[in-house]
PyMOL Python script that loads the backbone (N, CA, C, O; Angstrom):
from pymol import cmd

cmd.read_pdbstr("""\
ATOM      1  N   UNK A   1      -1.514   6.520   5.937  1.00  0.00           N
ATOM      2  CA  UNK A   1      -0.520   7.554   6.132  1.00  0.00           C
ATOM      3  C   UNK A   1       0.263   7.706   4.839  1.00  0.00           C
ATOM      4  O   UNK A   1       0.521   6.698   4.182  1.00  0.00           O
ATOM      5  N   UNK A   2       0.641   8.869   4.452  1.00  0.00           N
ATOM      6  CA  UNK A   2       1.328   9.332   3.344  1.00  0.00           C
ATOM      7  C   UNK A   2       2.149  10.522   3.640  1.00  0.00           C
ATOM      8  O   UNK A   2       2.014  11.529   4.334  1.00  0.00           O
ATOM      9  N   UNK A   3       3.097  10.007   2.815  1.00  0.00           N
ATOM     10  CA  UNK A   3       4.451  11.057   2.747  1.00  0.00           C
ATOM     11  C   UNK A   3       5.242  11.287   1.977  1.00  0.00           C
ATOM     12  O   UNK A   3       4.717  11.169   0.870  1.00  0.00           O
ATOM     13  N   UNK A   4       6.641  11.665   1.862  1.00  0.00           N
ATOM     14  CA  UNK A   4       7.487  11.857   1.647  1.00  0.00           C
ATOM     15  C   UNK A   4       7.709  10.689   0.237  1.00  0.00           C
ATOM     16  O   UNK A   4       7.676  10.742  -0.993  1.00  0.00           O
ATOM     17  N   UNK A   5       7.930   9.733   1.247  1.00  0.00           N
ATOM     18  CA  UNK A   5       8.354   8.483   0.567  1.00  0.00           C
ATOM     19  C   UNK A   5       6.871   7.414  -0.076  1.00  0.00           C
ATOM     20  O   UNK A   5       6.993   6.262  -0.493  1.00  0.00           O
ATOM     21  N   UNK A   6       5.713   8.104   0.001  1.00  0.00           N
ATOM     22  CA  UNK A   6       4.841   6.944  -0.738  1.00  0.00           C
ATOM     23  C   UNK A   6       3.894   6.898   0.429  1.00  0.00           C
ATOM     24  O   UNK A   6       3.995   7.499   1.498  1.00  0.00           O
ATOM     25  N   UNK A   7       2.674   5.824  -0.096  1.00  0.00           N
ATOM     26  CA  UNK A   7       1.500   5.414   1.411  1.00  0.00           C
ATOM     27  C   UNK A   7       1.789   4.549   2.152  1.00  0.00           C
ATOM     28  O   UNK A   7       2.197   3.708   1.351  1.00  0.00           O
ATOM     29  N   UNK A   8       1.865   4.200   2.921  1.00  0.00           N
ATOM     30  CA  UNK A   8       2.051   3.097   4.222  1.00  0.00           C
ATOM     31  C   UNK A   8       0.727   3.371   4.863  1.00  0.00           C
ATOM     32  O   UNK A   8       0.120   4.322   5.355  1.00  0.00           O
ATOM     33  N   UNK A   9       0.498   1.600   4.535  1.00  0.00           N
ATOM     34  CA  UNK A   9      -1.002   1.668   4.840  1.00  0.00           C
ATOM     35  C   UNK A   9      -0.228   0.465   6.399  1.00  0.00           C
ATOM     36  O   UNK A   9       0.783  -0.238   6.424  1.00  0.00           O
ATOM     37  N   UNK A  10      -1.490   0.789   7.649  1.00  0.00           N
ATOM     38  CA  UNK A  10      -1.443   0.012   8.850  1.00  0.00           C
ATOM     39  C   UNK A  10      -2.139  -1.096   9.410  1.00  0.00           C
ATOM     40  O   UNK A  10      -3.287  -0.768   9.710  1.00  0.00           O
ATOM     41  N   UNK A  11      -1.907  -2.146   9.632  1.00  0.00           N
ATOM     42  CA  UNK A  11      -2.746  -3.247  10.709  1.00  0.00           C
ATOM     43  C   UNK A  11      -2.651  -3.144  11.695  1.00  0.00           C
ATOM     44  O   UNK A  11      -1.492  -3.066  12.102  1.00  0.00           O
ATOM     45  N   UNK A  12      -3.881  -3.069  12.819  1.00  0.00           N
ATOM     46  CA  UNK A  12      -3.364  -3.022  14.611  1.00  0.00           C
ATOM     47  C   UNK A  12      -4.209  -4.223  14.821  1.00  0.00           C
ATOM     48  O   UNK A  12      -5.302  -4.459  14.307  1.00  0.00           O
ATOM     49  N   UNK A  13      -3.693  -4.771  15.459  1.00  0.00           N
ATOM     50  CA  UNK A  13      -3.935  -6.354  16.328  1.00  0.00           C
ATOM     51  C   UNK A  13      -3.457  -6.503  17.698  1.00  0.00           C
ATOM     52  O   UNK A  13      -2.306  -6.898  17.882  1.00  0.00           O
ATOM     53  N   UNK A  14      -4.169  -6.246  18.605  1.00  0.00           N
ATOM     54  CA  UNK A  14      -4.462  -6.774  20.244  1.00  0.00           C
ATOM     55  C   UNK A  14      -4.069  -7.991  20.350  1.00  0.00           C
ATOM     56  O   UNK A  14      -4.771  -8.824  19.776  1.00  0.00           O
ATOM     57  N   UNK A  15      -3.312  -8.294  20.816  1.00  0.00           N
ATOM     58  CA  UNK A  15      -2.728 -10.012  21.595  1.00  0.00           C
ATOM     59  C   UNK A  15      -2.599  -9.700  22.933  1.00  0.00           C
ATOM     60  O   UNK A  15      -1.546  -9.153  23.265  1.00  0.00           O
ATOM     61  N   UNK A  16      -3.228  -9.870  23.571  1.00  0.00           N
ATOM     62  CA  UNK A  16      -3.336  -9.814  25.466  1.00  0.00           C
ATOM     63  C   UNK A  16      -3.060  -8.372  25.709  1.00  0.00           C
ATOM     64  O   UNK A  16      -3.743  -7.460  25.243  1.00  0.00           O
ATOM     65  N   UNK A  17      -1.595  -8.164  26.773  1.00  0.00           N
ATOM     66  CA  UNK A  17      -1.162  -7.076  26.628  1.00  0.00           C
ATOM     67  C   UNK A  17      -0.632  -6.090  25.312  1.00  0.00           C
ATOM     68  O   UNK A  17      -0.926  -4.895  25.279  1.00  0.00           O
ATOM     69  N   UNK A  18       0.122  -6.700  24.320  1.00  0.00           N
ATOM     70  CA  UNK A  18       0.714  -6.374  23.352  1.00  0.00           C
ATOM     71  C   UNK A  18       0.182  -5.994  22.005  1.00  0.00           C
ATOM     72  O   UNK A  18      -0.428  -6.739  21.238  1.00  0.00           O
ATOM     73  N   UNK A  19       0.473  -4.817  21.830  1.00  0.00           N
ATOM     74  CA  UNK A  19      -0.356  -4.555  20.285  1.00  0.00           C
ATOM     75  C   UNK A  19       1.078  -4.827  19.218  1.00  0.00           C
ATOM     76  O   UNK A  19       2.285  -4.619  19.337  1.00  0.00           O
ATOM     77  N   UNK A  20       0.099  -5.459  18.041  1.00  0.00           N
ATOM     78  CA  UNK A  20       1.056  -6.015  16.765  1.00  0.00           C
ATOM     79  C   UNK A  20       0.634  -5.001  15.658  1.00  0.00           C
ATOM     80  O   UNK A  20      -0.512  -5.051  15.212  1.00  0.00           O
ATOM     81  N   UNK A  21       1.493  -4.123  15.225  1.00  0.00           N
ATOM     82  CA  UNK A  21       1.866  -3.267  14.358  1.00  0.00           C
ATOM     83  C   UNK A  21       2.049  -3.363  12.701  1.00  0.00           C
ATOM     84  O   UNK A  21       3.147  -3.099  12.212  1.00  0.00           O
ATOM     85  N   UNK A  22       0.999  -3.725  11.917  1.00  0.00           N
ATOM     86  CA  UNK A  22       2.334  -4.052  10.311  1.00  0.00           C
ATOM     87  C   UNK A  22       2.097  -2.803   9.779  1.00  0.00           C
ATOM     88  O   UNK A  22       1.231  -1.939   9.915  1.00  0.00           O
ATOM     89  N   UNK A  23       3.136  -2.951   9.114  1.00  0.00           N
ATOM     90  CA  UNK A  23       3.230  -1.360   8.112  1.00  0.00           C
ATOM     91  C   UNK A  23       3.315  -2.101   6.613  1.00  0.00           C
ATOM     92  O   UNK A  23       4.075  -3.065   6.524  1.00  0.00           O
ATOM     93  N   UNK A  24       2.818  -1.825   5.839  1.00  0.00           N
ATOM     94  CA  UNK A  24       3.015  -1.998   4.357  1.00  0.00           C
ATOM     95  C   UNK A  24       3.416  -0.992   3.567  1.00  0.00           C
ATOM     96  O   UNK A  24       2.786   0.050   3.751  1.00  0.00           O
ATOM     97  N   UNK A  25       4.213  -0.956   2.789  1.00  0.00           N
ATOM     98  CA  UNK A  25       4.532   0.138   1.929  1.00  0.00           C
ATOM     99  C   UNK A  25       3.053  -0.198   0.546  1.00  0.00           C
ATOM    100  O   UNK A  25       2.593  -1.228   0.053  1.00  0.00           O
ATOM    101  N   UNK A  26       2.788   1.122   0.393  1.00  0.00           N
ATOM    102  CA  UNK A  26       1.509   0.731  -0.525  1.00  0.00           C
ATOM    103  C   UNK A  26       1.827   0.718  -1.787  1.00  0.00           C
ATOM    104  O   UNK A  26       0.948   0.416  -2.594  1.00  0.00           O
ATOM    105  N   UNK A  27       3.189   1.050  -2.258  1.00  0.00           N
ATOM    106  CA  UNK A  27       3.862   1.010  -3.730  1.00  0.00           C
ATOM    107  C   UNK A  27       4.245  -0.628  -3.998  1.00  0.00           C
ATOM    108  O   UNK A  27       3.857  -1.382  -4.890  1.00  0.00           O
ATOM    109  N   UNK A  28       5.047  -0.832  -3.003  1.00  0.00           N
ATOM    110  CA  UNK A  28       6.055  -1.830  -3.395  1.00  0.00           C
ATOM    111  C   UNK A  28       5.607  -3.384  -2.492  1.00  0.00           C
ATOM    112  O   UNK A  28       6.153  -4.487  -2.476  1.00  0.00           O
ATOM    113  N   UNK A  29       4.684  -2.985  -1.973  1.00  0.00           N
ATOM    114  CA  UNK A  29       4.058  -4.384  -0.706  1.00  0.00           C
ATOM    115  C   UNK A  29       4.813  -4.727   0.545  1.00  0.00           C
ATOM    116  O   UNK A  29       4.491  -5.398   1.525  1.00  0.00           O
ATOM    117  N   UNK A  30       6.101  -3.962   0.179  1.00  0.00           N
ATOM    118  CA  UNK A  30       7.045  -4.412   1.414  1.00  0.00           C
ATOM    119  C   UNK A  30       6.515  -4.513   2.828  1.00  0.00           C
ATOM    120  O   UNK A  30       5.857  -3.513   3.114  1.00  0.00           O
ATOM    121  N   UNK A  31       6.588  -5.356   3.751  1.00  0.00           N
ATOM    122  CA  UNK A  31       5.579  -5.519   5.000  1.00  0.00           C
ATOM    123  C   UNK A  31       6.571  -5.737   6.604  1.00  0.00           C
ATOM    124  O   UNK A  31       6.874  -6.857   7.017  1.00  0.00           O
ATOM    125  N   UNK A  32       6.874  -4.709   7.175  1.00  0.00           N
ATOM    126  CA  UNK A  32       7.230  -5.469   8.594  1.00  0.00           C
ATOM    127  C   UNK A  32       6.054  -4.981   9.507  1.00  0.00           C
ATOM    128  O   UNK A  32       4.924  -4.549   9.278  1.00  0.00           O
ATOM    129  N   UNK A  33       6.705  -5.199  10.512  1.00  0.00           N
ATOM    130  CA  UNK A  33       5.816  -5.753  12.140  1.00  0.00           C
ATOM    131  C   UNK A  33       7.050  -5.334  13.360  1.00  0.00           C
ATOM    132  O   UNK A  33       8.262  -5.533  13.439  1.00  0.00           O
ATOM    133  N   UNK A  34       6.187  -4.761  14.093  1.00  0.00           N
ATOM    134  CA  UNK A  34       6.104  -4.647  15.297  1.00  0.00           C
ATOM    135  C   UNK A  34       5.704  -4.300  16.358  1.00  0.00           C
ATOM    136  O   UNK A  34       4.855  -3.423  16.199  1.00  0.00           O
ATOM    137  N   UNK A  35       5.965  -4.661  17.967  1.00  0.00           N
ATOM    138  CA  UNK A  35       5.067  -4.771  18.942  1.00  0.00           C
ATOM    139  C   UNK A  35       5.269  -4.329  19.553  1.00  0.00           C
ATOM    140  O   UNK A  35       6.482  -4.257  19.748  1.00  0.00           O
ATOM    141  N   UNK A  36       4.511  -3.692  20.350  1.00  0.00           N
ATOM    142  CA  UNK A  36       4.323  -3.094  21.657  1.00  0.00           C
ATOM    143  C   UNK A  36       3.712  -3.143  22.971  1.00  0.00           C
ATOM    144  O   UNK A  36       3.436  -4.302  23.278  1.00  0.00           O
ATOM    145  N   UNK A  37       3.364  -2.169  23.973  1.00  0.00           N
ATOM    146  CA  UNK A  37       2.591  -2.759  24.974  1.00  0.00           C
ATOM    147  C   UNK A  37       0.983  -1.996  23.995  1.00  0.00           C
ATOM    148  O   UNK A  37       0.955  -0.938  23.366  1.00  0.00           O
ATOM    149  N   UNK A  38      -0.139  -2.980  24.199  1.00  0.00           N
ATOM    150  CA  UNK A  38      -1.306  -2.313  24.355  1.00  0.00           C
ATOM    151  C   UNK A  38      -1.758  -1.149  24.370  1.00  0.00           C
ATOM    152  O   UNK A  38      -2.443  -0.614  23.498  1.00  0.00           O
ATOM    153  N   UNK A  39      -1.221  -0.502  25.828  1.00  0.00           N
ATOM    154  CA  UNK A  39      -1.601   0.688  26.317  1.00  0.00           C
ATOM    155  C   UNK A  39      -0.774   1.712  25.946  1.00  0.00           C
ATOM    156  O   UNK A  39      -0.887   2.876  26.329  1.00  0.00           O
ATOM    157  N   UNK A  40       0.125   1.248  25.140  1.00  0.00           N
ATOM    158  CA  UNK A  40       1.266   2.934  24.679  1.00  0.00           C
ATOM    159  C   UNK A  40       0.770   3.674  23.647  1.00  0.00           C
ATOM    160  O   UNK A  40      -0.386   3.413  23.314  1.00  0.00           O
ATOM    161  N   UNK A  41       1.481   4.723  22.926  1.00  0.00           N
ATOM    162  CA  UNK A  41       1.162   5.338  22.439  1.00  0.00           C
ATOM    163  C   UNK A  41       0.692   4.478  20.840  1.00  0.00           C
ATOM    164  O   UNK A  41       1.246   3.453  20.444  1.00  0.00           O
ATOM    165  N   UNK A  42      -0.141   5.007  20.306  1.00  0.00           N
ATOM    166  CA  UNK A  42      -0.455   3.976  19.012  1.00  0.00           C
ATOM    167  C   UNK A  42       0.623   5.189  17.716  1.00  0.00           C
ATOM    168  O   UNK A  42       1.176   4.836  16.675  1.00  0.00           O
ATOM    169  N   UNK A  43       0.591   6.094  18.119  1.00  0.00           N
ATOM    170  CA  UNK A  43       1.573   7.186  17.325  1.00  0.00           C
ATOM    171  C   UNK A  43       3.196   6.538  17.204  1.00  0.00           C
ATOM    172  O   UNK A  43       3.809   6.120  16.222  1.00  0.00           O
ATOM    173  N   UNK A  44       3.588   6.653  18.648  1.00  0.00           N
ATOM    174  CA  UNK A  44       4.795   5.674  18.676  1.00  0.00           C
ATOM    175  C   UNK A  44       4.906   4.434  17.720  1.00  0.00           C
ATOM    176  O   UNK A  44       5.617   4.321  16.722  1.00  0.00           O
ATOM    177  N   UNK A  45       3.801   3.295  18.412  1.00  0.00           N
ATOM    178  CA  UNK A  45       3.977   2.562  17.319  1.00  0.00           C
ATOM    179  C   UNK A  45       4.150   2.468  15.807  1.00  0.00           C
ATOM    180  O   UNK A  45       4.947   1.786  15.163  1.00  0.00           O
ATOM    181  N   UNK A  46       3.150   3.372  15.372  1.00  0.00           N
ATOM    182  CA  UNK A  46       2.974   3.634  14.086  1.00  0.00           C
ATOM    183  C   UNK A  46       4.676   3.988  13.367  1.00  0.00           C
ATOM    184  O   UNK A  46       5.242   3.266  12.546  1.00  0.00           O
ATOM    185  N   UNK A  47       5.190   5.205  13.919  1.00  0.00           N
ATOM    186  CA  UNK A  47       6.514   5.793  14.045  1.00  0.00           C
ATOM    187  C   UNK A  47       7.671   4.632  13.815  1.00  0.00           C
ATOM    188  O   UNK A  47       8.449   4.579  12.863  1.00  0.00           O
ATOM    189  N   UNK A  48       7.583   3.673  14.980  1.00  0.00           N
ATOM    190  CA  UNK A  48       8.691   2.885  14.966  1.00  0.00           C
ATOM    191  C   UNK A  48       8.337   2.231  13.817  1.00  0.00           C
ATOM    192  O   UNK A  48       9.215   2.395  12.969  1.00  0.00           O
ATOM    193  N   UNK A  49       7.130   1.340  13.297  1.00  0.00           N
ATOM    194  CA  UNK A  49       6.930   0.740  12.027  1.00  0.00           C
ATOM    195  C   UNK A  49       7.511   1.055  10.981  1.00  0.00           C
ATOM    196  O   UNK A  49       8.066   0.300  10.183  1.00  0.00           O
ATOM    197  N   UNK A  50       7.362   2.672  10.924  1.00  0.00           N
ATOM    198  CA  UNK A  50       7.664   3.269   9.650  1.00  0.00           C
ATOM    199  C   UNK A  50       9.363   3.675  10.033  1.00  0.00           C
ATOM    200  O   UNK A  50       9.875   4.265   9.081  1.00  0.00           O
ATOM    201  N   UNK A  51       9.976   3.550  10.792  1.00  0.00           N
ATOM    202  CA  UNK A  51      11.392   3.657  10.742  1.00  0.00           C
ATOM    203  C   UNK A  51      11.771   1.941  10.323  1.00  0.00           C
ATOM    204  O   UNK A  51      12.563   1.711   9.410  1.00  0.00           O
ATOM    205  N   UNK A  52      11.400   1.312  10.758  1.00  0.00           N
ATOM    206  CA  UNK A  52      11.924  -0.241  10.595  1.00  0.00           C
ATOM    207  C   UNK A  52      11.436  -0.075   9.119  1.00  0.00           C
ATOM    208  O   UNK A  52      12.341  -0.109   8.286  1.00  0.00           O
ATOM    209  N   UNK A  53      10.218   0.092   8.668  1.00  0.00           N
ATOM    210  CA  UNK A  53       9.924  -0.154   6.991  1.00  0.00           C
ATOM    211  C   UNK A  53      10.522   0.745   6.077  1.00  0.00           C
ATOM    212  O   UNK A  53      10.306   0.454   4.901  1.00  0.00           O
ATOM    213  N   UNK A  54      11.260   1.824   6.289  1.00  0.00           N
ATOM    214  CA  UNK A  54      12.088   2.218   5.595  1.00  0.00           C
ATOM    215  C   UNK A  54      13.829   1.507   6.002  1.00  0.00           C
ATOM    216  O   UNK A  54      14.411   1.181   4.967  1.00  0.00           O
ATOM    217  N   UNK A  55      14.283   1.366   6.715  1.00  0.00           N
ATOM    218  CA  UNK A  55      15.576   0.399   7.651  1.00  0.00           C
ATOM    219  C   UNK A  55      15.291  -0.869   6.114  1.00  0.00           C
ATOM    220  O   UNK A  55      16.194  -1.210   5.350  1.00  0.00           O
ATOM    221  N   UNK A  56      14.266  -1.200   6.051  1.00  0.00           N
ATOM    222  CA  UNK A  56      14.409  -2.738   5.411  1.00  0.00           C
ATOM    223  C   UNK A  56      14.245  -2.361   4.034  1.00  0.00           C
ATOM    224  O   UNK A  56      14.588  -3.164   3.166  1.00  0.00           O
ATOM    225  N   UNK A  57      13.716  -1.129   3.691  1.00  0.00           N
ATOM    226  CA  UNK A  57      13.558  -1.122   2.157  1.00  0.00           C
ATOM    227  C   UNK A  57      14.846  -0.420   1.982  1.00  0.00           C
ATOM    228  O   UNK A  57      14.894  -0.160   0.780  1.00  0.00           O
ATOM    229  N   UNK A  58      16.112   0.104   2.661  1.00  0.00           N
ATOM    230  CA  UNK A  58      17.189   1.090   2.320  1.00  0.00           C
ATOM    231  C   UNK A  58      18.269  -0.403   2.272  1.00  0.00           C
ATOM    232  O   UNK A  58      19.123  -0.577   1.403  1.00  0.00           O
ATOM    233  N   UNK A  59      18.015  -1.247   3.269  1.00  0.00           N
ATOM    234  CA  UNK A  59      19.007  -2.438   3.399  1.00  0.00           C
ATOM    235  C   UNK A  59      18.424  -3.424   2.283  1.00  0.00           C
ATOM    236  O   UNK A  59      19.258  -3.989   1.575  1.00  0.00           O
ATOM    237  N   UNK A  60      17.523  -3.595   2.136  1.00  0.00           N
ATOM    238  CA  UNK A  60      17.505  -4.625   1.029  1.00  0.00           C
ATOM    239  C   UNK A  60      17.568  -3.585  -0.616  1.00  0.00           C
ATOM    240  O   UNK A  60      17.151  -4.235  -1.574  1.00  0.00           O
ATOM    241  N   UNK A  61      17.851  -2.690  -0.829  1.00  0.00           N
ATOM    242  CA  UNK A  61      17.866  -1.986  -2.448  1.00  0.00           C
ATOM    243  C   UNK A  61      19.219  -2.326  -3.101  1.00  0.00           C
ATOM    244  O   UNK A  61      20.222  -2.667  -2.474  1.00  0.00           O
ATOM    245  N   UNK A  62      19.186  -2.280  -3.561  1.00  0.00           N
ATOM    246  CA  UNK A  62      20.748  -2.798  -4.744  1.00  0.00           C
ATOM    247  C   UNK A  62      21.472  -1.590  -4.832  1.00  0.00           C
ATOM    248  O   UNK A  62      20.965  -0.475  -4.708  1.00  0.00           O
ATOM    249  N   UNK A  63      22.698  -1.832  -5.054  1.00  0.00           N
ATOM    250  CA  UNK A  63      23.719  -0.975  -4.941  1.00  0.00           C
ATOM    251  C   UNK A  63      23.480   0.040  -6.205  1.00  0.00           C
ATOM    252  O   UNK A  63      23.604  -0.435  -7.334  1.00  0.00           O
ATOM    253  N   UNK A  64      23.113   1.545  -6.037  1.00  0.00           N
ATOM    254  CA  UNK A  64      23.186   1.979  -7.453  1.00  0.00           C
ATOM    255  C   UNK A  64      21.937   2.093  -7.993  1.00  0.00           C
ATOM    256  O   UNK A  64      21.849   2.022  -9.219  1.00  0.00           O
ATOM    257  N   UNK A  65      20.838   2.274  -7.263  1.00  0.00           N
ATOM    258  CA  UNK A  65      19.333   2.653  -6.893  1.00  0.00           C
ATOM    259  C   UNK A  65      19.470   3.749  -7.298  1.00  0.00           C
ATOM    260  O   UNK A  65      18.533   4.546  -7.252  1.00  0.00           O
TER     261      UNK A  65
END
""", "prot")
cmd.dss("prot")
cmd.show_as("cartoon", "prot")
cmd.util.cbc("prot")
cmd.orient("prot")
């Protein structure tokens, strides 16, 4: 996926019910995670990833970016 802000490339991983989500920013390596049920939307997921992976790259930047 590509946008605005750069590529965010995705991992999906099945654990029982729960699918595990990572998002990577493809510039900078930055990496979170998160989970869901299995059966939901994989769009959603994707979505929330990429709100949390921008959340962590806006909170961790130095003052004056």
């Amino acid at each position: 996926m590509s946008g605005a802000d750069g590529e965010v490339l995705f991992e999906f991983h099945r654990v029982g019910t729960y699918m595990k989500v990572v998002a990577i920013d493809g510039k900078t390596g930055v990496e979170v995670s998160v989970v869901g049920p299995a059966t939901g939307s994989v769009e959603l997921l994707k979505r929330t990833a990429v709100n949390k992976l921008r959340y962590v790259q806006t909170r961790d930047a130095k003052p004056g970016r």
